[in-house]
N, C-alpha and C positions, 0 to 999 in steps of 0.2 A: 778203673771200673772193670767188668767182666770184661774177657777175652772176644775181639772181633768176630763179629758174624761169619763163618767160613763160607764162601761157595766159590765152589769149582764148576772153570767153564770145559767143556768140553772139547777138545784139538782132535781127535784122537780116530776117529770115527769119518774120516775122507768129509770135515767140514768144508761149507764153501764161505764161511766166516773165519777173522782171522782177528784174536784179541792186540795183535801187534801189528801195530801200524806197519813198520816195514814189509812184512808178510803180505800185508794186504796190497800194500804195489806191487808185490810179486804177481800174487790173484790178479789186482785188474790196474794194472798200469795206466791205463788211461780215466778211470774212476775208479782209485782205493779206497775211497769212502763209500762205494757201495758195497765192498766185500769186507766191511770192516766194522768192529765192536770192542774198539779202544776207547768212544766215550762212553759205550756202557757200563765201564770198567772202573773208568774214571768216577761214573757219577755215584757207582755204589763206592768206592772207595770213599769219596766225600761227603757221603750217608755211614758211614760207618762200619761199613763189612770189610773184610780180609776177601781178597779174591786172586785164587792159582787158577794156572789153567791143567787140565789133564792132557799130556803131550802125546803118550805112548800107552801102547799097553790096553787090557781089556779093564771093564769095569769088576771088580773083585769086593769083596769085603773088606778087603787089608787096605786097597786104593781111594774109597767110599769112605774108612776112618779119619776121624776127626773133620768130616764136612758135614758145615748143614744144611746146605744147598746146592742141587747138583742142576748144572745147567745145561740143555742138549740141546745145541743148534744146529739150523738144518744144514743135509748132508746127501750128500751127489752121490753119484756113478760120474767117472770123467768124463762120462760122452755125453752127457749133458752141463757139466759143469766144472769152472778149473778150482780145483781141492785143494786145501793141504797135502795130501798124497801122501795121509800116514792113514794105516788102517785100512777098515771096510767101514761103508755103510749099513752096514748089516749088522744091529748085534745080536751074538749068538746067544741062545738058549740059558745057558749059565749066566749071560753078563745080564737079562732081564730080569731074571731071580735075583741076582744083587741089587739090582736098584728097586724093586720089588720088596727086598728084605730090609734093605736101605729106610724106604720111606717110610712101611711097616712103622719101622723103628723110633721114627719120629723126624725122620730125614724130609727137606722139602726138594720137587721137583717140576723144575719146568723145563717144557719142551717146546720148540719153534718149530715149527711145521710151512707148511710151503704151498702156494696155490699146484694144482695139477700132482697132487702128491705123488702117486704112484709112480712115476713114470722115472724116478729120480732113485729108484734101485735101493732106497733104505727101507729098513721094515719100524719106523720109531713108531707107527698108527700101531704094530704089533705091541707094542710096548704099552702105549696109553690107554691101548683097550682094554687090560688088565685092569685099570681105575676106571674103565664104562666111559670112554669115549675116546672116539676115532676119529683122525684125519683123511675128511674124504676126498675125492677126487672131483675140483670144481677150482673156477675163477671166477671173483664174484668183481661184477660191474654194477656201476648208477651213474648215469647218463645226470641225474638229478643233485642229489646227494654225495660232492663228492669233494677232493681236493683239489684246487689249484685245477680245475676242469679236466683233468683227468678223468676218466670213466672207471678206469680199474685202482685208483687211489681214494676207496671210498673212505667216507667220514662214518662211525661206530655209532650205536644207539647202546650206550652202557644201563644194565638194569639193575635196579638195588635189591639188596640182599639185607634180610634179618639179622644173618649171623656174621656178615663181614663187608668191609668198604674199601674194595680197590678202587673205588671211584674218589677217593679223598684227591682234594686239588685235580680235581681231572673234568675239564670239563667237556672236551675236546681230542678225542687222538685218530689218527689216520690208518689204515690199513691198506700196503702197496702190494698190489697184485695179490690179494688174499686169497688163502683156499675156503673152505665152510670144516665145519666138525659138527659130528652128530654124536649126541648122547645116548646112550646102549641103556634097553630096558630094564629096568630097577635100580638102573645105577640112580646114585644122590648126588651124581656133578650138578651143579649149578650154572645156567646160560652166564656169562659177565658180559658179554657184549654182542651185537647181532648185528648185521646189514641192516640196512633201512626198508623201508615198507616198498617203497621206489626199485630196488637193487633187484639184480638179479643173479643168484636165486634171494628171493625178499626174505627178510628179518630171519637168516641163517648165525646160527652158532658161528662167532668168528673167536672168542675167548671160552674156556668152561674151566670151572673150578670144582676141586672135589679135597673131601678128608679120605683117607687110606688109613687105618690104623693109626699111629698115633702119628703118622704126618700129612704132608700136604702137597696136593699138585695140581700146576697151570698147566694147560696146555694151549698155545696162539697157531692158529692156523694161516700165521705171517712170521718171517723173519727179518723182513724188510723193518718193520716199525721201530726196532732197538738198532737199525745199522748206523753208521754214522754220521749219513745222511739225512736220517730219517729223524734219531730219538730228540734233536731240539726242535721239530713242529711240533707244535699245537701243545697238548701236553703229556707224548710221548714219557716222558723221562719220568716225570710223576708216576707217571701209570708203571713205568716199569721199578721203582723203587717199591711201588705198593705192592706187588706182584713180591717182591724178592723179601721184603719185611712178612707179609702175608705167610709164604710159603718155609721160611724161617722159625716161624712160631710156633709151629706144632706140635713140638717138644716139649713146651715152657705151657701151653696147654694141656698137655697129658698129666703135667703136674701141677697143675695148677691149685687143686686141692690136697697134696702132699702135705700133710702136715713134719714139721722138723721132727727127728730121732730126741728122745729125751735126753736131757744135760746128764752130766756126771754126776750132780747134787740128787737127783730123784732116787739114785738109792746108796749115797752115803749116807752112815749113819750118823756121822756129828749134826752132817744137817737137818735130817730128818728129827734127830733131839732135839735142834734149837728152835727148829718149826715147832715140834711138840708143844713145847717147852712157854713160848711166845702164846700159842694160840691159848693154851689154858691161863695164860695171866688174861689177857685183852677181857673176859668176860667181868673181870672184876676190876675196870677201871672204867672210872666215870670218864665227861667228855675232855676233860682239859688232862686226864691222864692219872691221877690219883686213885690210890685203891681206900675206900670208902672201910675202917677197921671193922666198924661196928655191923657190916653189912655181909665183909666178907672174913673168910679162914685167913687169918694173916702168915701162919705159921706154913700153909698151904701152899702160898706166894714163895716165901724164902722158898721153899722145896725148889718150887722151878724158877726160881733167880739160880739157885746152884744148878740147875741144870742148864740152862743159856751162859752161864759162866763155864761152865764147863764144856761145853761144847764150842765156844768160842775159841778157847784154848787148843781142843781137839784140830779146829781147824784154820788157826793162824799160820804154821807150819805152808800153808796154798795162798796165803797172801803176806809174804814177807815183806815187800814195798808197803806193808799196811803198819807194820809192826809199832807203831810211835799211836798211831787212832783204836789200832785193837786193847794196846795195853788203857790207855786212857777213855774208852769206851766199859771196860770193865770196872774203872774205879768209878765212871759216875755210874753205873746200873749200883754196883755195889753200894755207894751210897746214898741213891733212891730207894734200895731196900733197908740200910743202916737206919736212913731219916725217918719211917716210919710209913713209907709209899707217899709220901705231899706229894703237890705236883712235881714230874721228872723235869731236871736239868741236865742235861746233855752239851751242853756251852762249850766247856773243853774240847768234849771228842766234836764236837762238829768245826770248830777249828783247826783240828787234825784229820780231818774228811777232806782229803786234797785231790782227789781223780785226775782234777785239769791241769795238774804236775807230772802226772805219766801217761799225757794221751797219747794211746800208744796204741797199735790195735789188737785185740784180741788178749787186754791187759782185764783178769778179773777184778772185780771190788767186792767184800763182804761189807756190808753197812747195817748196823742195830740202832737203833733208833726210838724215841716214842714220839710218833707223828702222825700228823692226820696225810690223807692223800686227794689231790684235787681230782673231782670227778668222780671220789670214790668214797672210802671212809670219812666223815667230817669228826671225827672223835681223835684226839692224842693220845693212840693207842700204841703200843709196843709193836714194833716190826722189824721184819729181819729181809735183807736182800741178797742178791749175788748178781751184779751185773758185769756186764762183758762189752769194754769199752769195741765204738766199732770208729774203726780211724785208719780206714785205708791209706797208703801211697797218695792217691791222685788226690784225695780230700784232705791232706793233708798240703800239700801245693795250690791248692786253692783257697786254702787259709792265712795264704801267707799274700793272699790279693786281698781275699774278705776278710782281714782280719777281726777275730771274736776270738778269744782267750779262753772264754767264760763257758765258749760251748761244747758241751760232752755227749755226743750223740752214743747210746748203751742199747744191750738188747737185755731181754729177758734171761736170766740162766735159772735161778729160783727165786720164789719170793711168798711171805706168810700173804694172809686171805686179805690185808688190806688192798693189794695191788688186784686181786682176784677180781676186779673193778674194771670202769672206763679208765682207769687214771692211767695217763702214760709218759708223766712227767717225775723228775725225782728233784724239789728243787728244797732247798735249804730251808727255806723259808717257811718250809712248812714242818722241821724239827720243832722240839721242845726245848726253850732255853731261858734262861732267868735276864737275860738281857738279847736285844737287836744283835747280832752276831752280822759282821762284814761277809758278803756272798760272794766268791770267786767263782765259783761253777752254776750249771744248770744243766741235768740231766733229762734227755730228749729220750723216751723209748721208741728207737726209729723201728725199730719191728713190730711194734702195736701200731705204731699209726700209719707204717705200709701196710698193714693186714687191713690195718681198717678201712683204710681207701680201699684198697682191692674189691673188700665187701660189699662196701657202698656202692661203690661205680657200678660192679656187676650187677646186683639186687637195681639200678637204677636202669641200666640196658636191659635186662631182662623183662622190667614193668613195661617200660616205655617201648621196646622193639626194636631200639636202637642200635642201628651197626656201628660198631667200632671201627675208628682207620688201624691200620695194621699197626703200628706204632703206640698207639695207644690201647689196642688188645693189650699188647705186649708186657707192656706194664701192667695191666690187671691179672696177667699171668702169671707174670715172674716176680716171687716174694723177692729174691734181690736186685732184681733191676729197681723192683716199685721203691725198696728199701734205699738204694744209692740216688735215687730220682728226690725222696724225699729229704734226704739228709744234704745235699747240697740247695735245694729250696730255703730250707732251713735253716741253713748254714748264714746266708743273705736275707733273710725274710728276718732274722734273728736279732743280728747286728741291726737290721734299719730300726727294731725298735727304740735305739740309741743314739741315732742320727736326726737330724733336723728338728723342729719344733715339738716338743712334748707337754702338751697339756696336762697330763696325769698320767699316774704310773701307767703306763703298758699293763703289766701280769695283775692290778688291783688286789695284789697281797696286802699292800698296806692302808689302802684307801677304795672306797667303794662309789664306784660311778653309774650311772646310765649304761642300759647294755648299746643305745646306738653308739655312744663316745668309744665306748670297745670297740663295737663292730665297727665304724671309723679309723678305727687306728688299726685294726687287723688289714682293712683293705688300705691302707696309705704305704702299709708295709708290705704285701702279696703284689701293688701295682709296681712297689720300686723293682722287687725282684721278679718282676716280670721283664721289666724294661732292660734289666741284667741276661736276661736269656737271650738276648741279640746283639752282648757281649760277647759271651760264653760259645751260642751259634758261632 
């Protein structure tokens, strides 16, 4: 799959956190679990992130590459507090511009902050006041409202938000010895969580979230919540995974509506002829694929059967693993135009239509064809594809658990106006053939139907007002996340069609049922591979 989440924690800056245990008995010998953020470390790494620490050194542009989340915990003057003792507190003018330019950029950033801020000789409230909100100087107590009777270990009032949900799985987190944050006017950080009505000072900013240009940032006005002691109450750990997925996605938002660079086929010109070529027969075939003499120019036809023959040719040379389906793709087109256009037989070449012999990834396929498409054209009409097998590494080792032979997950590279549709399937079944032809493959357009979800989901948040948890933002953001999410779904939603009791076909190609008996079998297949995702977890 994609490359791990980066984020880097912070060493560097006279912390009084220490992401290595050892270190942290250095810190506090007699409790290194409170000067310690090794299970924070832990827990995003078994969430899925990459996580360095920044040891040395200022924050730079060159230091900030290749992270996507920068993490800034709080940080001492020694005479209040035993540091690391690398660095300042302080960062200087340039290193705020980088993390400034950082985030801009689509970089995410959080910062722990500290009850009694000021007095601890860092300037980081300098820093977050750039995104409209600061760390101010307060310890917030509730005599009422609190944890484990603690006064200043208050329990959080988390508020929901339209456009995001760090509150997923969190029903409950603690705040030890918090300071408050206040939001700068006109900024658009958003309250996440506040004191209680009870507390003192009451229902104060103890979390705020903001977008920066195309990234994102937290700021806690506690550091205590994520220490080591801290992040397994309540539900600490959640809240800080949501936080770090959250602040992560910024990116994968900014492009969210990216649409991909055109293929190569949009301006070759064999393809662009075959497309030609293709689209002016389809008008002159009736539904089961024939060209009708008496209705149409037949002599018109040949013209562009020699041009789809010849274009073909032009571009066998880019699919040589094709070379045995190309050649015998052209002798039946050629003798559908010999026979007088009757209905097209294509029988041969769809026997030598083998994709699921070189799943391979990033292996192209040309495929001609006179077929209907489901969801889309219902006529056996002439088409022309190019698809681009997609069979990653990792999906390719999880096929050898779920095993399926049969399935070819493709994307789009080009294709004539039948695909131009819903349809986002390529399956056999739906060629033109003078007899039932044996199906080895089924082609999946995992790129249509990540797009489509994306659509859907958001166009469904957006009506309803619904916040997304950051994990599942993510995926409506990211065409190749949503793309790998769906092709391993897929992969086991796929195969279950062929496991256990089958009352009728699955795909009702050959037989026509009830849409509940469909929809029945689509969920008996969706709950197997649901129950698979606490494998996979």
């Amino acid at each position: 799959m994609q490359k791990a989440t980066q984020i880097l924690i912070d060493q560097s800056h006279r912390q009084a956190w220490s992401i290595d245990a050892e270190k942290a008995k250095e810190l506090n010998p007699g409790n290194p679990q409170d000067s310690g953020y090794s299970k924070l470390v832990l827990s995003a790494e078994a969430s899925g992130f990459g996580v360095r620490s920044h040891k040395t050194g200022t924050f730079t542009k060159e230091s900030l590459s290749g992270v996507d989340v920068l993490v800034i915990p709080h940080a001492s003057d020694d005479d209040w507090e035993k540091t690391l003792g690398e660095g300042s507190p302080k960062l200087t003018s340039d290193e705020i511009s980088a993390v400034k330019e950082f985030v801009n950029a689509g970089g995410g950033l959080v910062v722990l902050g500290e009850s009694e801020q000021p007095k601890y000789g860092n300037n980081f409230s300098e820093l977050t006041e750039h995104f409209g909100i600061k760390i101010a100087n307060a310890t917030v107590q509730d005599s009422e409202n609190n944890f484990k009777g603690v006064a200043t270990w208050v329990l959080a009032d988390l508020k929901k938000s339209f456009e995001f949900d760090l509150g997923f799985k969190v029903e409950q987190t603690a705040f030890y010895r918090s300071g408050v944050l206040e939001i700068k006017d006109g900024s658009n950080a958003q309250v996440i969580a506040t004191s209680s009505i009870s507390a003192t000072p009451s229902e104060a900013a103890l979390v705020a979230a903001t977008n920066f240009g195309k990234g994102r940032v937290v700021v806690l006005a506690d550091s205590d919540i994520f220490g080591d002691d801290s992040i397994d109450e309540l539900d600490n750990k959640n809240f800080w995974i949501n936080i770090a997925s959250w602040v992560s996605g910024g990116k994968a938002a900014a492009l969210a509506q990216t649409r991909k660079d055109p293929s190569w086929a949009a301006t070759d010109p064999s393809w662009l002829k075959l497309a030609a070529a293709v689209e002016a027969i389809k008008p002159m075939q009736v539904k089961d694929g024939s060209i009708d003499s008496t209705a149409h120019d037949i002599e018109e036809a040949k013209k562009q059967i020699a041009l789809v023959l010849e274009a073909i040719t032009e571009l066998t040379p880019r699919f040589a693993h094709q070379i045995d389906y190309l050649t015998q793709v052209k002798k039946d087109i050629q003798a559908w135009a010999d026979g007088g256009f009757i209905v097209p037989d294509f029988y041969d070449s769809l026997e030598l239509f083998r994709p699921d012999l070189k799943r391979e990834n990033n292996v192209e396929n040309l495929a001609v064809f006179a077929m209907y498409t489901q969801n889309g054209n219902p006529n056996r009409n002439l088409e022309a594809i190019i698809t681009n097998t997609f069979w990653p590494d990792w999906l390719a080792e999880k096929e050898q658990v779920y095993q399926n032979s049969a399935f070819v997950p493709i994307e789009f590279v080009a294709f004539t106006s039948g695909y131009d549709t819903f349809s986002a399937v390529f399956f056999p079944e739906t060629v033109a053939t003078r007899e039932l032809a044996k199906f080895y493959w089924g082609g999946i357009f995992c790129d249509r139907e990540a797009a489509r979800f994306r659509m859907v989901t958001r166009a469904a948040q957006q009506l309803l007002f619904l916040p997304l948890p950051p994990d599942a933002e993510r995926v409506v953001n990211d065409q190749l996340l949503a793309q790998e999410t769906y092709v391993l779904w897929d992969l086991i939603h796929d195969r279950t069609h062929s496991k256990g009791d089958l009352p009728f076909d699955p795909f009702m190609i050959k037989q026509r049922m009830p849409f509940w008996m469909y929809a029945l079998e689509e969920l008996r297949c969706d709950l197997s591979t649901f129950r698979e995702t606490f494998v996979l977890d």
